[in-house]
N, CA, C and O atoms as a DFTB+ gen file, in Angstrom:
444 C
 N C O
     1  1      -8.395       4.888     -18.362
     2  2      -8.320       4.898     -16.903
     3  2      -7.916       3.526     -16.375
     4  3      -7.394       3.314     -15.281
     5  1      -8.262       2.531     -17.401
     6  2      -7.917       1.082     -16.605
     7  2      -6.171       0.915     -16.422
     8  3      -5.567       0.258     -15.574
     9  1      -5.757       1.553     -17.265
    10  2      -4.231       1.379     -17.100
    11  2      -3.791       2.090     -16.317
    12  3      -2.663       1.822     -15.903
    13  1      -4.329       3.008     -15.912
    14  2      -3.774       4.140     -14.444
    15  2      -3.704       2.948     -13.320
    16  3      -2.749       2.823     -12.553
    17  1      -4.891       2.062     -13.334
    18  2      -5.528       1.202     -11.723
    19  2      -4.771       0.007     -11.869
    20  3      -4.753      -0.796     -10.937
    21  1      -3.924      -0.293     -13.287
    22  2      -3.247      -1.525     -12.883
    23  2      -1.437      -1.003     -12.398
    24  3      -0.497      -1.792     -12.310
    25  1      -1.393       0.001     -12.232
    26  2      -0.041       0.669     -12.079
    27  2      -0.749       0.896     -10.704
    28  3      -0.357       0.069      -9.881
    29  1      -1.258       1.375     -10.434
    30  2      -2.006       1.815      -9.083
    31  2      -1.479       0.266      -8.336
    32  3      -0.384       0.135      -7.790
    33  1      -2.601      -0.921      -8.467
    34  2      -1.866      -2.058      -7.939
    35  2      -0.887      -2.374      -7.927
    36  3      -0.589      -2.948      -6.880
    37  1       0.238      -2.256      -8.967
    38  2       1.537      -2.570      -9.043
    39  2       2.050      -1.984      -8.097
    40  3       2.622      -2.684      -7.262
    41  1       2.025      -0.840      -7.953
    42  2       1.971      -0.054      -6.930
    43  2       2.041      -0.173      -5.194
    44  3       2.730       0.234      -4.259
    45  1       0.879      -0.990      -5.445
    46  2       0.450      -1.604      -3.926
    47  2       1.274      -2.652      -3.343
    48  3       1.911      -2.616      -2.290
    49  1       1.104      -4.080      -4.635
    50  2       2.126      -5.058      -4.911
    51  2       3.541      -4.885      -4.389
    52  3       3.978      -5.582      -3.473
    53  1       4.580      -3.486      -5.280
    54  2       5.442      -3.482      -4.734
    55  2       6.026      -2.645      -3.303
    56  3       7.214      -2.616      -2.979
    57  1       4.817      -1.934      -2.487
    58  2       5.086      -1.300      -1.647
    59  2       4.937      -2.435      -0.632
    60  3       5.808      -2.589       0.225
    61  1       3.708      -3.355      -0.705
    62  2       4.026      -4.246       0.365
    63  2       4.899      -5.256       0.791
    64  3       5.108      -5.821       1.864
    65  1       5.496      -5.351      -0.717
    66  2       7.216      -6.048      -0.534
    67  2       7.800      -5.671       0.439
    68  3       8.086      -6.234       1.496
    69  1       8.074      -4.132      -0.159
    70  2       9.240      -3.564       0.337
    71  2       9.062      -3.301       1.591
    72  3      10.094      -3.035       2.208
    73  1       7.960      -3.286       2.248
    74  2       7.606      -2.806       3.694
    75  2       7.895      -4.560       4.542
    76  3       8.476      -4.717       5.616
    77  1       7.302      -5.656       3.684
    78  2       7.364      -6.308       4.961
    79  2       8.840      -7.286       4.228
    80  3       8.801      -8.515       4.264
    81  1       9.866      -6.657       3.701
    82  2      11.329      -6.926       3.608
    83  2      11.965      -5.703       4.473
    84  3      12.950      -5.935       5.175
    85  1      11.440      -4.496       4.424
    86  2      11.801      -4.080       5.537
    87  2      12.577      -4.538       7.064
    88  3      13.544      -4.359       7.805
    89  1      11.038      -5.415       6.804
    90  2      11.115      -5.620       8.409
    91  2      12.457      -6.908       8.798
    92  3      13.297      -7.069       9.683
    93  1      12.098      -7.493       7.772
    94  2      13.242      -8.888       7.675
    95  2      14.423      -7.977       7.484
    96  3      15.504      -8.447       7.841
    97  1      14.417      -6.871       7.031
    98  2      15.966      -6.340       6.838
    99  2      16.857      -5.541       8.312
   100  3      17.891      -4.894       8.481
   101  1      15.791      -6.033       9.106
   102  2      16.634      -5.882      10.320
   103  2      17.653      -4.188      10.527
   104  3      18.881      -4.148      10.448
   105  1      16.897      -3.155      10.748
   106  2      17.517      -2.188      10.297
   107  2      18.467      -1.701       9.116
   108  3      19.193      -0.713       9.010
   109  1      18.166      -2.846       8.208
   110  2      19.227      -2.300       7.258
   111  2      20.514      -3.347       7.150
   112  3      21.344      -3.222       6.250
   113  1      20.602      -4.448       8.213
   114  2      21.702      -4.775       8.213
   115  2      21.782      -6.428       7.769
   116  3      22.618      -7.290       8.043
   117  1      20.654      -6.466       7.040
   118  2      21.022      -8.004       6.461
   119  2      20.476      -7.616       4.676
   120  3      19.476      -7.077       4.202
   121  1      21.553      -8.134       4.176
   122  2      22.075      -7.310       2.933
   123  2      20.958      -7.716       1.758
   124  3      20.700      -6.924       0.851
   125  1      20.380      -8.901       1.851
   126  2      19.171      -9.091       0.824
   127  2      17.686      -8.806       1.009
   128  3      16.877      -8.476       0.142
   129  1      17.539      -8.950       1.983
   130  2      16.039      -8.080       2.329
   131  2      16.375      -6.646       2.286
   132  3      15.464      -5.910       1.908
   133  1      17.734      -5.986       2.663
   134  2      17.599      -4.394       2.215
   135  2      17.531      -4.521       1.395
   136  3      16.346      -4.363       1.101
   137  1      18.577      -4.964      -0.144
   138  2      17.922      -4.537      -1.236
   139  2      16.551      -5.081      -1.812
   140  3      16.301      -4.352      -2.772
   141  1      15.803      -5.783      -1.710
   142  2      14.804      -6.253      -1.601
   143  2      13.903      -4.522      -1.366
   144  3      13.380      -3.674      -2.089
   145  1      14.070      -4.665      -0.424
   146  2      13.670      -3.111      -0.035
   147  2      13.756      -2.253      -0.696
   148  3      12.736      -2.111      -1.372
   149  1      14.633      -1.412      -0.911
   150  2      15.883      -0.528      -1.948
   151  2      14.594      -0.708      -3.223
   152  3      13.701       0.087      -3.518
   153  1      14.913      -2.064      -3.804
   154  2      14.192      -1.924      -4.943
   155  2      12.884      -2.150      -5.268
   156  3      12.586      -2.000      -6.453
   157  1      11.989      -2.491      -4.457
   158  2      10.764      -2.947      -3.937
   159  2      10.339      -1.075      -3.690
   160  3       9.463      -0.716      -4.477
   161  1      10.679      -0.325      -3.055
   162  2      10.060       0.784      -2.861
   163  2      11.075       1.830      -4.045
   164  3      11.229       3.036      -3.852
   165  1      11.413       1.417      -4.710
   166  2      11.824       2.172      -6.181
   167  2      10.658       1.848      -7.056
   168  3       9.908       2.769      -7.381
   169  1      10.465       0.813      -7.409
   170  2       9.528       0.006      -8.139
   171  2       7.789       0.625      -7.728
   172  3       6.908       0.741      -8.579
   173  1       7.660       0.876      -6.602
   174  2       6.149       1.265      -6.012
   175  2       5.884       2.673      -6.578
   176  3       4.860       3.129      -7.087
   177  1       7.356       3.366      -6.299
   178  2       7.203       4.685      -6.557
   179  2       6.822       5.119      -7.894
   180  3       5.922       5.896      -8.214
   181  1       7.466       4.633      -8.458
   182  2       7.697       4.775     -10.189
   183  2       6.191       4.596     -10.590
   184  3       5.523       5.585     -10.895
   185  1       5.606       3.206     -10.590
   186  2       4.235       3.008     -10.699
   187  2       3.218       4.034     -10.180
   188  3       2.259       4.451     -10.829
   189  1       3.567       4.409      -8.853
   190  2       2.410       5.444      -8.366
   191  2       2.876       6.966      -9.001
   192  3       2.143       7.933      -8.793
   193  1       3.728       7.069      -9.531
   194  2       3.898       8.071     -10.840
   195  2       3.125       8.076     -11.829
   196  3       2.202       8.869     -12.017
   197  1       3.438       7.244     -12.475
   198  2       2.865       6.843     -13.454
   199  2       0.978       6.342     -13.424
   200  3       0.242       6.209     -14.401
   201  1       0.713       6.199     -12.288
   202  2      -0.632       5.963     -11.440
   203  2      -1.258       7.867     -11.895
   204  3      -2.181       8.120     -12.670
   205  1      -0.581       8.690     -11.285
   206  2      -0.581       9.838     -11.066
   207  2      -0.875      10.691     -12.616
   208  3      -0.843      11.917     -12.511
   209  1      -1.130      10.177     -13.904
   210  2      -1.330      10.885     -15.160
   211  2      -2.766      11.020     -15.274
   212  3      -3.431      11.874     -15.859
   213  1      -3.177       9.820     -14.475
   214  2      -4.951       9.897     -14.776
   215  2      -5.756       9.715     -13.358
   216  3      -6.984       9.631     -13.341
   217  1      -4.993       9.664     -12.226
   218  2      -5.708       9.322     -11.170
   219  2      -5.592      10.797     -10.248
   220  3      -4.384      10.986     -10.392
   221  1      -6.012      11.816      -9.502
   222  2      -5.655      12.274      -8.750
   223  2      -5.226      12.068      -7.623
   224  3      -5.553      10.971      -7.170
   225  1      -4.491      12.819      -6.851
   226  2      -3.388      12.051      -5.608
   227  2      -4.144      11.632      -4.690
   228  3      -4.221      10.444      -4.379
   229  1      -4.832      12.617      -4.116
   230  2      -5.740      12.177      -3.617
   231  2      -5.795      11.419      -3.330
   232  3      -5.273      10.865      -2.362
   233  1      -6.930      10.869      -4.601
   234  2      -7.111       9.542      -4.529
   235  2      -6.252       7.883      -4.680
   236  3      -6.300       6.706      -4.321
   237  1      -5.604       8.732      -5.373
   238  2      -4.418       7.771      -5.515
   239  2      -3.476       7.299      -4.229
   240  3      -2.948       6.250      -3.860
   241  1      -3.558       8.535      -3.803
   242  2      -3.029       8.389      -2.151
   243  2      -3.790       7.432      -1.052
   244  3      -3.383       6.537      -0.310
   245  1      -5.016       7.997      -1.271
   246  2      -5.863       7.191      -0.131
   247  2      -5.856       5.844      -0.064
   248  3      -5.657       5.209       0.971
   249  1      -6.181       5.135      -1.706
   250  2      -6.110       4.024      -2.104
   251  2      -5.184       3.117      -1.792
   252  3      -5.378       1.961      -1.416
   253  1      -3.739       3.908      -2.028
   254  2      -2.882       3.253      -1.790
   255  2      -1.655       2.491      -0.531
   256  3      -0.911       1.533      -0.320
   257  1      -2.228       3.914       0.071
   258  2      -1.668       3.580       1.291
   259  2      -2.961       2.845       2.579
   260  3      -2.668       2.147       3.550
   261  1      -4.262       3.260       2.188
   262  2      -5.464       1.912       2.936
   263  2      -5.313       0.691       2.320
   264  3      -5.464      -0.194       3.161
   265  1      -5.105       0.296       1.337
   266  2      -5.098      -1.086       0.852
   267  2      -3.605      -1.404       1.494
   268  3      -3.709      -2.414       2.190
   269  1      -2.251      -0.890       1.499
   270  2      -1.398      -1.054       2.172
   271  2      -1.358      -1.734       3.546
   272  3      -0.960      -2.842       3.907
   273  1      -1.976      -0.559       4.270
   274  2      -2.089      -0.639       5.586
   275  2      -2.872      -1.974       6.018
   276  3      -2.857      -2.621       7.066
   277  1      -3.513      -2.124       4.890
   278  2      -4.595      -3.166       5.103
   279  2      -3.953      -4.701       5.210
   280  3      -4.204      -5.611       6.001
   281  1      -2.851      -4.602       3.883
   282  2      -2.150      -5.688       3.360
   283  2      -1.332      -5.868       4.444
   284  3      -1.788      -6.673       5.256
   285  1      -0.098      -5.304       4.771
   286  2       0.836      -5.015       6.055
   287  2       0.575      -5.796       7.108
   288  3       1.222      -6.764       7.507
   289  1      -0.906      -5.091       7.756
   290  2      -1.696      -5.719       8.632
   291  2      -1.631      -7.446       9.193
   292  3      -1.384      -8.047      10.238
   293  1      -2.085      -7.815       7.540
   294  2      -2.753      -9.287       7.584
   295  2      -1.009      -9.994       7.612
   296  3      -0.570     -10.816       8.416
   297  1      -0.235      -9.293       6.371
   298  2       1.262      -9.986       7.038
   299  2       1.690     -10.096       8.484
   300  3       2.083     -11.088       9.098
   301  1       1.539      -8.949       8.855
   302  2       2.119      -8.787      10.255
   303  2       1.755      -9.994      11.494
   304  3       2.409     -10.722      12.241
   305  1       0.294      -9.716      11.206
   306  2      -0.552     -11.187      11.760
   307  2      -0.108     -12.343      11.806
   308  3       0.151     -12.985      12.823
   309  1       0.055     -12.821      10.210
   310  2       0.474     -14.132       9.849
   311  2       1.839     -14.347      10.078
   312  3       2.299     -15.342      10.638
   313  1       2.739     -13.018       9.461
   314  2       4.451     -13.661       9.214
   315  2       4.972     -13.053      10.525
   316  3       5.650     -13.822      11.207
   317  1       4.808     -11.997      10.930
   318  2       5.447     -11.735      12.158
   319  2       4.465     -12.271      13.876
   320  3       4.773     -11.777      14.960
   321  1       3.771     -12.914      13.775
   322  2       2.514     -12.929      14.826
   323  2       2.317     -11.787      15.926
   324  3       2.313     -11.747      17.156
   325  1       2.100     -10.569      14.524
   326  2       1.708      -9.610      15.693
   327  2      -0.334      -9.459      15.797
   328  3      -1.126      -9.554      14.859
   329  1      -0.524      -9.299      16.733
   330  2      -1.680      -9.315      17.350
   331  2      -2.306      -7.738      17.086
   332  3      -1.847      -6.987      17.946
   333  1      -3.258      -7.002      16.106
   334  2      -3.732      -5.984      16.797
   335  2      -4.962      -6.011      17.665
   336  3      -5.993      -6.605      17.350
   337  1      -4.783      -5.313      18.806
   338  2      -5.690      -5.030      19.473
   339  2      -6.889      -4.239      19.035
   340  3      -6.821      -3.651      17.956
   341  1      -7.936      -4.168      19.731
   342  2      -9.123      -3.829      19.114
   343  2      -9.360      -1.910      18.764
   344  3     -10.119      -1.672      17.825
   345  1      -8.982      -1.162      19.204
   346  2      -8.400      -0.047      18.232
   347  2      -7.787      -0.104      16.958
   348  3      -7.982       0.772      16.115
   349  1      -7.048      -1.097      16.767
   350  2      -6.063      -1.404      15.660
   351  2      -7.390      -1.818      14.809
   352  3      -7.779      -1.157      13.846
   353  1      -8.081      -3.081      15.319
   354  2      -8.972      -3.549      14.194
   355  2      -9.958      -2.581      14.245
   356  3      -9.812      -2.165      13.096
   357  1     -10.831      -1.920      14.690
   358  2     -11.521      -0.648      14.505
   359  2     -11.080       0.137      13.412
   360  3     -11.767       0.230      12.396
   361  1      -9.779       0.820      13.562
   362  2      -9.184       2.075      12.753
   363  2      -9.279       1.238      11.338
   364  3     -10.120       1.593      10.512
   365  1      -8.238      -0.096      11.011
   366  2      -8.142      -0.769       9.573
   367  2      -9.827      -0.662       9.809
   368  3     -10.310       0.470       9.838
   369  1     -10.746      -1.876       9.982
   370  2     -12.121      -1.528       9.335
   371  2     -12.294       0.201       8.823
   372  3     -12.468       0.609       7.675
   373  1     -12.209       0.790       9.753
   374  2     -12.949       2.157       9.170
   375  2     -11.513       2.579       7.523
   376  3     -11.885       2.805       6.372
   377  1     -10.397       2.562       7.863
   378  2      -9.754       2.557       6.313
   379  2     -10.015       1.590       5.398
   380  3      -9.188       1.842       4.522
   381  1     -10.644       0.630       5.033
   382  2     -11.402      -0.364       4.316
   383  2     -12.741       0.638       3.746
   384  3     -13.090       0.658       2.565
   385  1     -13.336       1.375       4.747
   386  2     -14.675       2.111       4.469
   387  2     -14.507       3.068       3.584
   388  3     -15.080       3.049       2.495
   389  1     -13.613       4.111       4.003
   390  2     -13.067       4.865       3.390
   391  2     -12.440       4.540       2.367
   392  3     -13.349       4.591       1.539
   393  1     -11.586       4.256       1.841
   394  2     -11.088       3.554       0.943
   395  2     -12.906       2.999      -0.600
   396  3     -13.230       3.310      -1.746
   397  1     -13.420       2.121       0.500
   398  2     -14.520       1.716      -0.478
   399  2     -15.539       3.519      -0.362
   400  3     -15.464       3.931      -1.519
   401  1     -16.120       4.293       0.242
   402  2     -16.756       5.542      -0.143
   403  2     -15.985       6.279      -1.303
   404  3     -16.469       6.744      -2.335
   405  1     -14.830       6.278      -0.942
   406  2     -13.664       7.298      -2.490
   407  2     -14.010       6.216      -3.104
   408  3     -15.229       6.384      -3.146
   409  1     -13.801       5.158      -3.645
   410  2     -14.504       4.299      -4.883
   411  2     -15.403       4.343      -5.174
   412  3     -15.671       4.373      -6.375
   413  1     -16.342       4.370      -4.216
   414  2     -17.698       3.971      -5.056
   415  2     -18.451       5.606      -5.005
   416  3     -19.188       5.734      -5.982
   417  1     -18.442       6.250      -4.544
   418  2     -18.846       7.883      -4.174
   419  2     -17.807       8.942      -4.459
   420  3     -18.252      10.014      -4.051
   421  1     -16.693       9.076      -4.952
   422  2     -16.447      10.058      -5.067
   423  2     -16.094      10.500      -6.609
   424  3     -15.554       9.721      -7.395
   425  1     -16.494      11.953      -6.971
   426  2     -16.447      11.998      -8.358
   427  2     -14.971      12.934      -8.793
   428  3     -14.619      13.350      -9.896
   429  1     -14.302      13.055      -7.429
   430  2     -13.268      13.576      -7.936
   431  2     -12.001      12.804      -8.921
   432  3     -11.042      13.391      -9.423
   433  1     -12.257      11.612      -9.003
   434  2     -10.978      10.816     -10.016
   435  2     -11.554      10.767     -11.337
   436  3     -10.977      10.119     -12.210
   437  1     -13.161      11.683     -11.703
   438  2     -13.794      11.543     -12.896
   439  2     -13.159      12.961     -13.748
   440  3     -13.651      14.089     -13.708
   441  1     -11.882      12.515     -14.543
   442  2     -12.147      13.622     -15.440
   443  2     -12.104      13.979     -16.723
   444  3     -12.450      15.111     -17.061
């Protein structure tokens, strides 16, 4: 199972590339942050495949896209200075929670 959770991170690793090259890629139209992108969310996918032999989606899902959202977040803050407002920080806390209950409480990734 430990090798499912380090593909799982890799996972995470390269989705948050590709999301906050995204953003530098300016719709698409500045040619190294797209591919940056391009291959940054090729790379996430593949891993959360391969995540997917021993993890259920589920969970694999939840994990991956709250720790995301989470990661995104703190970029957005720092590299783009976006501000969330206090709904914003509400909702991330409660996906942090969630995220930690499927870890530590749930027995569906036991099989």
């Amino acid at each position: 199972m430990g090798r499912s959770y380090i593909y799982l991170m890799l996972a995470i690793v390269f989705e948050i590339i590709a999301t906050t090259f995204l953003k530098k890629s300016e719709e698409f139209t500045k040619l190294v942050p797209s591919v940056v992108t391009v291959i940054g969310y090729s790379a996430a996918f593949y891993c959360l495949s391969l995540t997917l032999r021993q993890i259920p989606v589920g969970i694999t899902y939840a994990i991956w896209s709250g720790v995301g959202i989470v990661c995104i977040t703190i970029i957005g803050i720092i590299a783009f200075k976006q501000v969330p407002d206090w709904p914003a920080i509400i909702g991330i806390i409660l996906i942090i929670i969630g995220v930690m209950i499927i870890n530590l409480f749930s027995k569906m990734g036991m099989h």
